[in-house]
N, C-alpha and C positions, 0 to 999 in steps of 0.2 A: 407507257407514259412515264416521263422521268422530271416529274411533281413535286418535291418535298414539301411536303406542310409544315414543318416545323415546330417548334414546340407548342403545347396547345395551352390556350388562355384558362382564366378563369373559367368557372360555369360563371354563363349571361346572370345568373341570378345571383348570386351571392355577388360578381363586380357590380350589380344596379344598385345593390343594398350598399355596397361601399358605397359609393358614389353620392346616392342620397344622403346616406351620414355624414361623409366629410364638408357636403355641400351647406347642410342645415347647421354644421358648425359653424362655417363659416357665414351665413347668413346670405346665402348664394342662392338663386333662380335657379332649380333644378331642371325645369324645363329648357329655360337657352342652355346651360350646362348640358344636356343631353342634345340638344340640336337635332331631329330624328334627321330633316333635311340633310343636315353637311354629313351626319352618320349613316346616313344609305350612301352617301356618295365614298365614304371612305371605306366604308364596312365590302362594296359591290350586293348590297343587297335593297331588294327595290323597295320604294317610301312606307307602301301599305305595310308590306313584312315586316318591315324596320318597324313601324308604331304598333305592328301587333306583340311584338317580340318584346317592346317596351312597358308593353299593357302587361306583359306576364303569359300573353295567349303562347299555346304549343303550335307550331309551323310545319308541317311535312311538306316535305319537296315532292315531285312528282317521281314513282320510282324507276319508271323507264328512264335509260340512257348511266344513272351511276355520276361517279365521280367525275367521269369525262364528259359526261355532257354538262356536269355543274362547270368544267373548267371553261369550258366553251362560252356559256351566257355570260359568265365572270368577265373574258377574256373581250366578249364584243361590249358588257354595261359599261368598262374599265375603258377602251376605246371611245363610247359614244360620252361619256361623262368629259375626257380632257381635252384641255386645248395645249398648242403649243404658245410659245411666248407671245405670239401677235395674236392671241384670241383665237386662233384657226384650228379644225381638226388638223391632227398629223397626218401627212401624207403614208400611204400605204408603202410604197418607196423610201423611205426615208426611215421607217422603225425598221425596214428587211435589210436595209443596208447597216444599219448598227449592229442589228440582233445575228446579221450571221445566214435569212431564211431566204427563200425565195419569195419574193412579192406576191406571187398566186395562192401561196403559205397564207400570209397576213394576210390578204385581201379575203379569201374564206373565213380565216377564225374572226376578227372583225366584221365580218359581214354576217354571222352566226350560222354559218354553213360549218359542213365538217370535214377541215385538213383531213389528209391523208396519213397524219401522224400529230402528236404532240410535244415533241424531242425540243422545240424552240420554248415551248410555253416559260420556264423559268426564266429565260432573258427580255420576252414578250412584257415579263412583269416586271422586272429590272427596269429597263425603258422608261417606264412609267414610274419610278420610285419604289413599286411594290413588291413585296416580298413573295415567295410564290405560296405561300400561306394564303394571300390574296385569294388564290384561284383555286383552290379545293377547301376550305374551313366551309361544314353548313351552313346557315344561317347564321344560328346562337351563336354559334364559337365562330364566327367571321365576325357579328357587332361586338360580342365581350371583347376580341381581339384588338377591335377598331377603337373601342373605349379606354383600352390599356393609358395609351397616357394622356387622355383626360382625367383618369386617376393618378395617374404619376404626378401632376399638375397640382391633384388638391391633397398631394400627400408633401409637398415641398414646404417645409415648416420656414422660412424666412417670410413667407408671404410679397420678397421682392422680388416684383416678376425679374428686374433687368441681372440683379444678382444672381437666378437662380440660369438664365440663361447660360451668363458669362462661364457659373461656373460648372453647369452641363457639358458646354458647347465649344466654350470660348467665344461668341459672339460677341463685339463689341458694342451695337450700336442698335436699337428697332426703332424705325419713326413711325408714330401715329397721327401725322399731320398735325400738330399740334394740339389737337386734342386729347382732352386725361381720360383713362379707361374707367369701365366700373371696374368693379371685383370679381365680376362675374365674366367680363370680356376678358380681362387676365386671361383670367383661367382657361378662357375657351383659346386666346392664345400660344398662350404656352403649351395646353395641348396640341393646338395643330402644330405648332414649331419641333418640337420633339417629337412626335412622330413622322413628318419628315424626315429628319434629320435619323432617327433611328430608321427609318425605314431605308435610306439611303446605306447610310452604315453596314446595313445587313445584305440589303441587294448589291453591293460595292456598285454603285453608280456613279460614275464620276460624270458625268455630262453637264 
């Protein structure tokens, strides 16, 4: 299997503890700041696990199959969670023609059967924005992962979201329909923005 995990995050527990401190300075709903929802969907880990993991509880994976069969469930939740630009799943044809595989390839790992190999997996997560961190981190260290810059977020001392972008990112411009954010939707912004954007950066996804 040729996986890199990458470097590894915080322990889940000591980022929660940041997170609730920077939050409670700032006077911030640490609950939508944690989002468990949006963070199983970015973490690949499923809702219960994500609120248990949040509560503090310890998670053991099932130990038959290893790291390859974590990549595999990763690789089909990662799948069943995206859409393409029009709302629609991606076409099975369509990620094998980027990524390089044969479509019988994707159509198993996506369908939570098991390839006959795993040599795509790292551009499988490219595709998708993800890092291939995505598809082997346990649990813990897949959410603390996934929380990285929603603490980056409430570590940015100007408190101006569109300043802090600009000068990340170079971003010129975010609409919110005209409506003004709280303090707490900032936040939750600018973290999903920077992790995109970081997550692109790392997987070079230019698409």
């Amino acid at each position: 299997m040729n996986v890199s995990a990458g470097d590894p995050p915080l322990p889940l527990a000591v980022t929660l503890e940041r997170i609730r401190e920077r939050a409670a300075e700032r006077g911030l709903d640490v609950e939508a700041v944690l989002d468990p929802r949006g963070l199983s969907e970015r973490a690949g880990v499923p809702l219960e696990v994500t609120v248990a993991l949040l509560r503090g509880e310890e998670v053991t994976e099932p130990a038959s199959g290893g790291t390859e069969e974590r990549v595999r469930r990763r690789a089909a939740f990662l799948y069943a969670v995206s859409r393409d630009p029009g709302g629609r799943p991606y076409r099975v044809a369509d990620i094998a023609a980027v990524i390089g595989a044969p479509p019988r390839w994707v159509d198993a790992l996506v369908s939570g059967r098991k390839p006959p190999h795993l040599r795509h997996c790292k551009a499988f997560a490219a595709f998708f924005g993800r890092e291939p961190s995505f598809l082997t981190d346990p649990p813990a260290q897949a959410v603390s992962r996934a929380l990285r810059p929603t603490l980056e977020s409430l570590d940015y001392r100007s408190g101006n979201l569109m300043a802090d972008l600009v000068d990340q990112y170079g971003l010129v411009s975010v609409s919110t329909r005209g409506r003004p954010l709280t303090r707490t939707q900032e936040t939750l912004l600018l973290g999903m923005i920077t992790g995109m954007l970081s997550a692109e950066r790392h997987a070079g996804v230019g698409r």
